[in-house]
LUMDOKOL-800731 format. One record per residue (C-alpha): y, x, z. Coordinates in steps of 0.25 Angstrom, whole numbers, plus 5000, padded with zeros to 4 digits. Example, Ala and Ser with C-alpha at 12.3 -4.5 7.8 and 13.67 -1.06 7.14 Angstrom:
2
498250495031;499650555029;
//
This chain:
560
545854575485;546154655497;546954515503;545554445503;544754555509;545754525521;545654405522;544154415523;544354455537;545254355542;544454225537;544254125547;542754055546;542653915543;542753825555;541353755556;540753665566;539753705576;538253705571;537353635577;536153705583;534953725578;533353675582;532553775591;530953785589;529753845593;528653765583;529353705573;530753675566;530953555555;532353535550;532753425538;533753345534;533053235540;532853235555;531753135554;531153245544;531153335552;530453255563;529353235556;529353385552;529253445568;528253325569;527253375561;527453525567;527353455580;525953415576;525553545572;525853535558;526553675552;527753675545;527253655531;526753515537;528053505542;528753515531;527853425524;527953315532;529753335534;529653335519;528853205516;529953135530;531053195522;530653115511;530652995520;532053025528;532953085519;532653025505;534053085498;533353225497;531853215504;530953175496;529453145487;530253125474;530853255474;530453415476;530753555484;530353655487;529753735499;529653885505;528753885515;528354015525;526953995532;526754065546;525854165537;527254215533;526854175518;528054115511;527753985500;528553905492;528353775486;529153715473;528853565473;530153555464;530053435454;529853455440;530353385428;529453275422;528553315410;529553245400;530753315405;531553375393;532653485394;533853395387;533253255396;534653235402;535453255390;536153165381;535853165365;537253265367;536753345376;537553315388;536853275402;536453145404;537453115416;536353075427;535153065422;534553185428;534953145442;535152985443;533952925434;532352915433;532553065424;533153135435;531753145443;530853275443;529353245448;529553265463;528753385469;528953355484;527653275486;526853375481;527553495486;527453435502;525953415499;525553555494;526453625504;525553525515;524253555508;524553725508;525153735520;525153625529;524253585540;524353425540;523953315532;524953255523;524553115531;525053205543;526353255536;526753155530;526653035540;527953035545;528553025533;527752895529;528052835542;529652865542;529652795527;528652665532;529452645545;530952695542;531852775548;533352745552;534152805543;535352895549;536952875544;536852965534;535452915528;535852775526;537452845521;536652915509;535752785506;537152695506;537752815498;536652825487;536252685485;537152655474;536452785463;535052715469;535752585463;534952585450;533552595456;533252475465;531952555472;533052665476;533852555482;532852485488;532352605495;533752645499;534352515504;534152375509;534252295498;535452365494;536152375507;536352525511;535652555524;536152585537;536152705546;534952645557;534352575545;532752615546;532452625531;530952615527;530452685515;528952605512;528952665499;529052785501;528252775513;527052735505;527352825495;527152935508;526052865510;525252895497;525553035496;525053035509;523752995507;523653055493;524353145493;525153215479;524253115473;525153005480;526453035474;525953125461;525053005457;524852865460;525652755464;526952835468;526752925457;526652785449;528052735456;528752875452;528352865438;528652715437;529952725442;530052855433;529752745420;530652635426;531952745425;531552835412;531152945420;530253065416;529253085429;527753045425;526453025433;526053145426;527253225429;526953175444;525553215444;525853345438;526853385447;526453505457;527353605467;527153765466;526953865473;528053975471;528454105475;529554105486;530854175482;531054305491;532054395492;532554465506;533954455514;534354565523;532954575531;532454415527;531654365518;532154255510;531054135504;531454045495;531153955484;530854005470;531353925456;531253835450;532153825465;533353935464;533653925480;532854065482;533054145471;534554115473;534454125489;533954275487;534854305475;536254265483;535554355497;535154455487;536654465484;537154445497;536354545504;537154665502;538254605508;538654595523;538654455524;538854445540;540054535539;540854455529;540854335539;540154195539;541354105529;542154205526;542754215511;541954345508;540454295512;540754155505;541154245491;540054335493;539054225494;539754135483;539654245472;538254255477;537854125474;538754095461;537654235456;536554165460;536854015456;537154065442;535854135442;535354005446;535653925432;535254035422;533854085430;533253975439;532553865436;530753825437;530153965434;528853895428;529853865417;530753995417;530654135418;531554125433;532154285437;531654255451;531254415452;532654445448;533554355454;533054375467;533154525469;534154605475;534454675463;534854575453;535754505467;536354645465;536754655450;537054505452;538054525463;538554665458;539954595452;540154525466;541554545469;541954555483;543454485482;543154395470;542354285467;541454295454;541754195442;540454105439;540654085425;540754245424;539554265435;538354195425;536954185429;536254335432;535654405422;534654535421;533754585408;532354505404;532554415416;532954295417;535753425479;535053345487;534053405493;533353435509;532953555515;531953565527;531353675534;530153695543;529553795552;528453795563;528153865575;526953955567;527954015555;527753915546;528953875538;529453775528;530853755518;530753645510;531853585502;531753475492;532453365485;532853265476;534053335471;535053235472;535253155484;534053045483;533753105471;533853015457;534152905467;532852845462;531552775471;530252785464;530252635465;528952605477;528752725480;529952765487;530252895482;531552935478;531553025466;532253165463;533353195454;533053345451;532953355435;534353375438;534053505444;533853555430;534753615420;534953475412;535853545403;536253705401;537353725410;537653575416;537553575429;536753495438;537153385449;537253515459;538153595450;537053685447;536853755432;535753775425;534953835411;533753855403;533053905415;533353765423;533153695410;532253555410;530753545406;529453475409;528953495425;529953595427;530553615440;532153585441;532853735446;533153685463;534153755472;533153715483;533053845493;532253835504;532153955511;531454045521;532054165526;530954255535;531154395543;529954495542;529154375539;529454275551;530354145547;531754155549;532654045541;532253925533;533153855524;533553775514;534553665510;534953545500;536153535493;535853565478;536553705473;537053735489;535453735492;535553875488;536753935496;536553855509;535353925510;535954055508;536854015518;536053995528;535254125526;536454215525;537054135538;535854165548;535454305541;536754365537;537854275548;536754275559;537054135561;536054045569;535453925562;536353835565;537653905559;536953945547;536553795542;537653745547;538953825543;539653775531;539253845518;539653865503;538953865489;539253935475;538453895465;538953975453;539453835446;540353795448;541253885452;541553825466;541253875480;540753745489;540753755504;540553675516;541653605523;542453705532;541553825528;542553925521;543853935529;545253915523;545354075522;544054105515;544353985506;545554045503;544954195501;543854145491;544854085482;545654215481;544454285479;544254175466;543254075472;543553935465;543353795468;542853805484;542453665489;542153615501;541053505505;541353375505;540553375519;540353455532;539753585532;539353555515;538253585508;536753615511;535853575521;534953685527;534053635537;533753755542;532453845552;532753975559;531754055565;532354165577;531454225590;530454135588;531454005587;531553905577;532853865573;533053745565;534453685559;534753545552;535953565543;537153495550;537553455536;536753335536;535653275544;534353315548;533753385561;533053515563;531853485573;530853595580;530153595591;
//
């Protein structure tokens, strides 16, 4: 191996384009995917609404503005850090229907059912965003919901223009909406893909707003859009009931914390694995000197690549809704299990995943959109939620709008078959009645002696986990600004399968090279740009706040 430690030192970094700069502060910072979204987030914090009302009100808009991902018909999940410098998260994750069954998606043989638990009426969970962006309002906002969520209603009664890349995904998804003519209806003129410049108009779902408004839970949970879902549920063979609607609540949970080099890391906890595996893979990064072995070179990228091949194999065997299973979190998350994990960690040589297997220790056990929201008093917000798929089941709750989610398929439909992100899962992931499908949603909040100092998050299925990482170790361990820690290229192990994905350009020729001598297999580079992720992203430094919209895609970062 002596050849590779040599040519460690004479790696070139990847050449990557310039980074845009990031959105100074004093009071406030919104950044989303949509730019309309986040507009009406620093409206609200212009008003003297606090971040929590922000975030509301960007959540209901993203809804209205960026349908493949924001959402009613879906769920997520929050951390939120009030200016007290108490640390909350919410789980308003959907659960599966009270009729759910473990074997639902298979055959009289066993085998999965090929699309039904991503394109049909049984792919739906009962969606938790609703009530997940009213509670958080009614603890720890300042504004009424008729406050917050008033632009939303008038963007979806009036229209917006749609942008290139809007109408391009409404032309691109038109033909799986095909089958279901509210779906179509609501995503085309009579058939004809829209336009870049078109103003599309959304009165469904504007009056669907409208009535959770005025109601409140009670106006999507029960009544006449609760009657619309359920309807639309009966017209397809799916499983979700008025009483599986009216039974539906978020939790309160414990945040995941763990500590990274002086930090303090917040995140998630199950049934979302973002921050038990965030901590896990910083746990075993920690004893190494990251910043010394250089931002792209083929040593960092092997470091952090046996990292997370651990940690997404811990992933299938130990995660999933710990109101339904005994979840390690105690274990998994400290620094000594990320020792005895990492222990045969080879310095030269890459592991092999079908010999690493999931952790063990005795008597123990997408499509998706990220903001983030701070104000001028401390308060701040991560928030990611989704429809897993892009625009979910692909299916409108016909009059009322709603496009519904497709996240049954987030659980383990069969042992060891994995999902439409690759991922893996078991018993622990397992389905049953109102349980929580296991996410890789990770928002995030890092602090320093209790001050805010990064907040983060992204879409993109499995690589929600590992951008995150990224952009943590980027601004902590490389030092970088915002702007080169979002935007640089990045790359994604999951365990299974056995393949190192990266962004385009983002490992040079040499370190490519090097990781294959060192055993890596099957190293692919995006399709597109910079690649994966979308981690619309706040910094907080001297008394400035920083915010970044991803470069990968569209979106604006807005403070004032």
């Amino acid at each position: 191996m002596r050849i590779i430690t040599i040519l460690f030192a004479l790696v070139a970094l990847p050449v990557v384009a310039a980074s845009p700069e990031a959105v100074q502060g004093k009071n406030g910072m919104v950044t989303s995917r949509s730019a309309l979204a986040s507009e009406v987030g620093v409206g609200i914090l212009k008003s003297g609404g606090n971040a929590i009302d922000a975030a509301v009100a960007t959540g209901f808009a993203l809804a209205v503005t960026y349908p493949s991902a924001g959402n009613i018909g879906g769920g997520g999940f929050a951390v939120i850090r009030l200016e007290n410098g108490e640390v909350l998260i919410l789980d308003h994750r959907e659960t599966a229907p009270g009729s759910a069954s473990r074997d639902m998606y298979l055959d009289a043989d066993g085998d999965v059912i090929r699309g039904l638990s991503t394109r049909t009426h049984k792919a739906s969970g009962v969606p938790g965003t609703v009530d997940g962006l009213l509670l958080l309002l009614q603890h720890h906002g300042t504004k009424s919901r008729k406050e917050v969520m008033a632009p939303a209603i008038l963007l979806a009664k009036d229209g917006f223009p749609l942008t290139r890349n809007l109408a391009a995904q409404f032309a691109r998804v038109l033909q799986a909406m095909a089958p279901y003519p509210a779906s179509k209806a609501k995503f085309s003129k009579n058939g004809t893909p829209y336009a870049a410049g078109d103003v599309w108009k959304q009165p469904d779902l504007a009056a669907t707003l409208e009535e959770i408004s005025k109601k409140g839970r009670d106006g999507f949970y029960k009544g006449r859009v609760a009657k619309l879902i359920v309807a639309e549920m009966q017209r397809g063979n799916g499983d979700i009931s008025l009483a599986d609607l009216a039974d539906y609540r978020s939790v309160w949970r414990e945040p995941i914390k763990g500590t990274y080099r002086g930090y303090d890391i917040w995140g998630m906890s199950p049934p979302s694995s973002g921050g038990v595996l965030i901590v896990q893979m910083l746990n075993m990064l920690e004893p190494y000197d990251v910043k010394a072995l250089g931002w792209g070179s083929a040593q960092l990228i092997h470091l952090m690549v046996e990292a997370q091949r651990r940690a997404y194999a811990d992933r299938a065997e130990h995660l999933g809704d710990s109101d339904f299973y005994n979840v390690p979190v105690a274990t998994l998350t400290s620094k000594a299990y990320a020792r005895k994990r990492f222990g045969d960690f080879d310095p030269d040589r890459a592991s092999d995943s079908e010999a690493i297997g999931a952790g063990s220790w005795p008597e123990e056990s997408a499509e998706t959109t990220h903001f983030s929201v701070m104000d001028g008093k401390g308060n701040v917000v991560a928030l990611t939620t989704t429809l897993n798929s892009g625009y979910g089941s692909k299916i409108v709750a016909a009059g009322s709008g709603i496009l519904l989610n497709n996240e049954m398929n987030d659980f383990s439909i069969k042992k060891n078959v994995p999902n439409q992100f690759g991922l893996i899962g078991r018993v622990a992931n397992a389905i049953e009645p109102g349980k929580r499908m296991l996410s890789s949603m990770s928002p995030t909040i890092v602090t320093k002696d209790g001050v805010p100092f990064l907040v983060t998050g992204s879409p993109g299925g499995s690589t929600i986990i590992t951008t995150a990482l990224q952009v943590i170790a980027n601004v902590i361990d490389h030092e970088m600004t915002l702007e080169d820690a979002v935007s640089l290229p990045r790359f994604h192990h999951q365990w299974k399968p056995d393949s190192i994905s990266y962004g385009k350009h983002g490992i040079s020729p040499d370190s490519l090279k090097i990781l294959q001598q060192m055993g890596h297999r099957n190293l692919r580079a995006a399709r597109w740009g910079r690649g994966f992720g979308d981690a619309n992203s706040i910094l907080y430094r001297d008394g400035v706040i920083y915010g970044m919209k991803d470069p990968r895609n569209e979106g604006a970062a807005i403070g004032y």
